[in-house]
C-alpha positions, 0 to 999 in steps of 0.5 A: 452568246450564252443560252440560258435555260431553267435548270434543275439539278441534274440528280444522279438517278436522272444520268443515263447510264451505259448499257450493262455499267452500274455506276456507283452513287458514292463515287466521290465526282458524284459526291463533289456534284451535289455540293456545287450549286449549279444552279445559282453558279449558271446564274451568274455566269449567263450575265457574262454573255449580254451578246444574243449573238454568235456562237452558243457557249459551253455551261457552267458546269461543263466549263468549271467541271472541266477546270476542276478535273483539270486540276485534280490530275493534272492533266493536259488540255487534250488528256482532259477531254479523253478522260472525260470522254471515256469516264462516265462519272465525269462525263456526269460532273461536267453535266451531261445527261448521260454517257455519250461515247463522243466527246463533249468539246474539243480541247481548244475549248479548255482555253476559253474555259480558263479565260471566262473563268479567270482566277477573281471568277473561281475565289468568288464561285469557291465563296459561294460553294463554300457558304452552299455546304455551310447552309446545309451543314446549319440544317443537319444535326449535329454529329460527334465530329469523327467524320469533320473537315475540310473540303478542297472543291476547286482550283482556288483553294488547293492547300499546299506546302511550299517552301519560300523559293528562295529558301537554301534548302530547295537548292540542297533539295534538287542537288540530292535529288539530282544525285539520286538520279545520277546514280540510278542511271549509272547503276542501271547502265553500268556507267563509271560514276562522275565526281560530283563533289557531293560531300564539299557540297553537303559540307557548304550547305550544313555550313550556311545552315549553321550560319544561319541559325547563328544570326537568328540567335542573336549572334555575332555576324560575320562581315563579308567584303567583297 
């Protein structure tokens, strides 16, 4: 069940502050709050609840806020409820009128959060908040381009740079990353260093690498029978 209500943008001036805190409006969760729109958002997400019966379900905006902490730190199901809980600027993300100092829901309910919003769902709402701040960004005046960019909102578009996994070079990555670590512990223990063939190692990955450029080049291969 889905209770779905007029809403109104939910402005920062409206958010009940804690006692003696002045929160600051350029926090960047205040900034990401107004270029969602909430409202056309909440629309869309009440057809999904064509049941009038049974349990009243978390709002849009407290389930995709959630979903976005979530990704922004990493967090686990249970760490992103305490934060929310303790942090008001998200407590202010996720829609909540003001700070409360309980928390807004437990974190069983981060898996239902992920299951409503399932990754078709987050490409569309992502669609939407990015043509919401094209709109607004037809009616401002043009600047002299020193403040563009790109704005990364939700769990969809996290720009990444990966390597192809099966690339030689992730194998060569986590050997020495596996040596730096064997040497730390050896170090900081006062342990005998193991032999781990760290230079035949360095020695087979620059030959394959080599290898390698040579075919890109066009030049002769060389025919392996096993």
């Amino acid at each position: 069940m889905y209770k779905s209500q007029p809403y109104v943008q939910l402005s920062f001036e409206d958010f009940n502050q804690p006692l003696g805190l002045h929160m600051n409006p350029e926090n960047r969760w205040v900034k990401k709050a107004t270029q969602i729109p909430w409202g056309k958002l909440e629309e869309d997400y009440a057809k999904n609840f064509p049941n009038p019966k049974g349990n009243v379900a978390k709002s849009l905006r407290m389930a995709l806020g959630a979903l976005l902490i979530q990704k922004e730190y990493h967090y686990s199901d249970e760490e992103t409820v305490a934060q929310i809980q303790e942090n008001p600027y998200l407590q202010f993300f996720v829609g909540l009128p003001g700070y409360q100092e309980e928390a807004p829901f437990e974190a069983s309910s981060m898996v239902h959060f992920r299951k409503r919003l399932d990754e078709v769902t987050l490409i569309e709402i992502n669609e939407k908040i990015l043509a919401y701040n094209q709109n607004d960004d037809d009616t401002t005046p043009p600047t002299d381009g020193s403040n563009s960019g790109t704005l990364t909102l939700d769990a969809t578009c996290a720009p990444q740079n990966i390597k192809y996994p099966t690339d030689t070079e992730l194998l060569n990555d986590a050997r020495t990353h596996a040596e730096k670590i064997i040497d730390s512990l050896c170090e900081d223990n006062q342990w005998k260093k193991p032999r781990i063939y760290r230079q035949v190692a360095q020695k087979v990955y620059l030959n394959i690498v080599r290898r390698k450029k040579k075919q890109k080049n066009g030049y002769a291969r060389k025919v392996v029978k096993c």
